[in-house]
Every structure is written in structure tokens, then in C-alpha cells.
N, C-alpha and C positions, 0 to 999 in steps of 0.2 A: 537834435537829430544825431544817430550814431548808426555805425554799419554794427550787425551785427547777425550773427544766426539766427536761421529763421526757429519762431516758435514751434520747439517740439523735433528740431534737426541738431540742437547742440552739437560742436565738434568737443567731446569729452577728451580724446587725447591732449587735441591742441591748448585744453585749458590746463590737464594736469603737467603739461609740457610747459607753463610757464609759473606754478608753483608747488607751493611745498602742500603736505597732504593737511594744514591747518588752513590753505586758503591761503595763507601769506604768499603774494607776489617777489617771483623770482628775478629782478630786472637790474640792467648793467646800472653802470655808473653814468655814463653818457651817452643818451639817445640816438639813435639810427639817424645817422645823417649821408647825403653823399659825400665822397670822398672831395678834397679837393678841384683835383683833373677832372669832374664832370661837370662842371660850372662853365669851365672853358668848351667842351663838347657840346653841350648845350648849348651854349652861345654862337656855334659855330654848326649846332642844327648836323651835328654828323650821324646820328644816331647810333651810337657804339653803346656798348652792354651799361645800363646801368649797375654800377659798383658803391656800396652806401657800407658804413661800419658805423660800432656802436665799441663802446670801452666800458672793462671794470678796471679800475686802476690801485692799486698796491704801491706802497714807497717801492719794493721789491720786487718787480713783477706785475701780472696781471694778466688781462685778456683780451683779444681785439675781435670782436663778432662780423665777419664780414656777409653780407647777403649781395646778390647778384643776380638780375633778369635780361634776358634778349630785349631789345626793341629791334632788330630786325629777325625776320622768318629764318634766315640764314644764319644764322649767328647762335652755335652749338656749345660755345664756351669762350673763355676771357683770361688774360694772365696781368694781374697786377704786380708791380717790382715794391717788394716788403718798406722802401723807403716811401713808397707814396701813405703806406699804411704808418708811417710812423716807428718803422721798424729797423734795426739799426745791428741788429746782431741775430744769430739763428733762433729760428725758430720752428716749434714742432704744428704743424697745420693740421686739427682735425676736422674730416668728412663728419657732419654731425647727420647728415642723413644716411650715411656708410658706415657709420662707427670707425672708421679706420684714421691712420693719419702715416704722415712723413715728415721728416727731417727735411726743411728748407737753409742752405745758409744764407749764413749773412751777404750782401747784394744780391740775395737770388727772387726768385718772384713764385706766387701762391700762383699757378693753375686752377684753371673752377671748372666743371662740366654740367651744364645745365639737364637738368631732369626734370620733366612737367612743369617746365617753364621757369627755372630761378635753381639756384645753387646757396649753399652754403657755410663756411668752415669758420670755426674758432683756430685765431691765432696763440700762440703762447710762447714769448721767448724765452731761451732756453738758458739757464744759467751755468752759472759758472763751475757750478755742480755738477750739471749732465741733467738735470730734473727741469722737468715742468708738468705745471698739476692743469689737467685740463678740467679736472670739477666734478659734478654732479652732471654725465655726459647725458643723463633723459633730459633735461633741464636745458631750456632755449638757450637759457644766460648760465653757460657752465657752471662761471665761478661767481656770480651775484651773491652779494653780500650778507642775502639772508640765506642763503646756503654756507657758503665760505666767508665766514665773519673775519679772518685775518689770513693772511698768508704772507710768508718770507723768507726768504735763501741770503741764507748767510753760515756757508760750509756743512749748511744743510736746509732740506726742503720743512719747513715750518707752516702747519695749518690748523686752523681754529674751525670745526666743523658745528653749522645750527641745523638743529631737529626741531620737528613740529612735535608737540606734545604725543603724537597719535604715531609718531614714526620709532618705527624698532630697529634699523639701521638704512644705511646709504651704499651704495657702492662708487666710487671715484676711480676714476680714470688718470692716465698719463703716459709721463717719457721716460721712460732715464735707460740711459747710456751705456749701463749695466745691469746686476741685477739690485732688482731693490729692498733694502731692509728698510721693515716697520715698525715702529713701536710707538706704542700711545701713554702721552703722561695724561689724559683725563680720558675714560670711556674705554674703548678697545680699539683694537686694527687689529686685522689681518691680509696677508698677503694671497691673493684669490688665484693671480695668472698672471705671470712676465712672460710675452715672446719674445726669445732672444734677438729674432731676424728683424722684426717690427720696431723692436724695443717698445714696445705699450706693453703697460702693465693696467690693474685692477686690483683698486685694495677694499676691503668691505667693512666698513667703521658703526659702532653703537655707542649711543652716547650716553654718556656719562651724569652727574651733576646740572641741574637747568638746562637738560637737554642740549648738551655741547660736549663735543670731544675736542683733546689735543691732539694733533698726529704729529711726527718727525718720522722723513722719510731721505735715507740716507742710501750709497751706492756702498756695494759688498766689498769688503777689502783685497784687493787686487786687483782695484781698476773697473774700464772700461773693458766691453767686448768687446 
């Protein structure tokens, strides 16, 4: 027995939102679970917003998928403190149903606004850099391993992009601090759109050799805006 669309009603978005265009599934490193704190709410029958996250994890970085639903009729939105997430330094929140995101700091807490019943943002903490790469932003699991096969910051943002045989580029998403320079040692990059107010940018990559690009994505020399 499995839930599933009915025959002949396919949701075609929701499928190609969880992989790449050979069919390869796009998924974190660790499964959707609730958060801690709702074990205790639960047991205690309060009905406060379910809050459940899911991880890709990187020695360097990574991503925290958080989803979010009412259990009661009244209950229009929820704010989590980044430490129950697991979270310990800033970090940039994106709206994956709004494309947009913000600068959260460190001890501060993700806001969520329910929309047709549930909410949802990818967390990404923000290095030391000023960068954080939110991923392949159509893509449920931004930065799932068969999209972003490696990523690392270390005096600079470091990522290993995978293509489907059928795929002729990507466009990825992020942070940074400033403006961003790209360059790619396998495949290409280019730099698409930095808003300076937002600070998200959009860089558009084609791959290279076995269908993988390198990117390094570094802040323009002069700093921060």
C-alpha cells in the first residue's frame, strides 16, 4: 500500500521538484523528522505548529530543510530559535515557496508564515566568508548530493556541481555579503544577478567533463556592503 496520485492526475511539478532531469532523486542526507521540542508538545497534547527538518551535511557547511503545518485553525505562523535547529551561528533562511530569503543571526530565530496550510525554508549557515550557497533553488533538497556532490568554505565558497546526462546548465542560488565573483575550474559559471539590498545572488553553471562542474565563488575585493 502507498499514497500516491491518482491515475491520470500526476503532480509533474512536484516530481521534477524532487529530481534532476535523468530521474535521479534529489534528497537530503537526513530524513524529515520532527524537531526535538515537539516530542515534548505532543506529550503534553498542546497542539502547537508542527515543526520537522531534514539535513544535507558537508564537513563545511550544509543545509537544514525545515517544513511547518498548523494543527490548530488559528495558528497563521511559528518562530523557531536557530538553536533548536541545530544552529549556532548566522544564518541565511530561504523562502523556497517565495524564492526570497534573509539574514538571520546567530541566537536569533526563522519566522515561518503558513500558506495553504504549511510553510517552508532551507536554512544555510553563513560562513566565515560572507557566503552561503543555497543550491539548485527548484529543487525541494536545494543542495542534495546528487545536485551539489561537494561543497566547502574555506577562504572561499568551494562547489562540485552534478548534471543529468540531458541537462545543459543549472542556475544556483545564494548569500554573500558582497558582490560575488565566479569562476569555474571544470565547466563554466557565470554571474546572472546580485541584489545588493537582499544580498542573493544567482550564478548559471554548465558542466564540464562527466557532467560536473567546479565553481569558486569568492567576495569582490573591498569588502562587504
Amino acid at each position: 500500500f502507498a499514497l500516491a496520485d491518482a491515475m491520470g492526475q500526476m503532480d509533474v511539478p512536484n516530481l521534477t521538484a524532487a529530481m534532476r532531469g535523468d530521474g535521479v532523486v534529489i534528497k537530503p542526507d537526513e530524513s524529515l523528522l520532527p524537531i526535538d521540542a515537539m516530542y515534548e508538545d505532543v506529550a503534553q497534547n498542546e497542539q502547537k505548529a508542527m515543526i520537522a527538518a531534514a539535513r544535507t551535511n558537508f564537513a563545511s557547511g550544509g543545509a537544514v530543510y525545515v517544513f511547518a503545518y498548523p494543527r490548530r485553525d488559528s495558528d497563521t505562523s511559528v518562530t523557531v530559535p536557530l538553536s533548536e535547529l541545530g544552529l549556532s551561528q548566522p544564518a541565511y533562511a530561504w523562502n523556497w515557496r517565495e524564492h526570497t530569503g534573509e539574514l538571520i543571526p546567530a541566537g536569533g530565530s526563522l519566522a515561518m508564515t503558513f500558506t495553504s496550510g504549511w510553510a517552508y525554508d532551507v536554512l544555510l549557515p553563513v560562513g566565515a566568508d560572507g557566503l552561503a550557497l543555497v543550491g539548485d533553488a527548484s529543487k525541494i533538497a536545494t543542495l542534495g548530493r546528487k545536485r551539489i556532490a561537494a561543497l566547502s568554505h574555506r577562504g572561499q565558497l568551494t562547489a562540485t556541481i552534478a548534471f543529468a546526462p540531458n541537462e545543459q546548465d543549472v542556475e544556483l542560488s545564494g548569500y554573500a555579503a558582497g558582490i560575488p565573483v565566479v569562476a569555474a575550474t571544470s565547466g563554466s559559471a557565470r554571474l546572472v544577478h546580485y541584489d545588493s539590498q537582499s544580498h542573493a545572488f544567482e550564478i548559471r553553471v554548465t558542466p564540464g567533463p562527466a557532467h560536473r562542474a567546479a565553481v569558486q565563488i569568492t567576495l569582490r575585493r573591498g569588502g562587504r556592503v
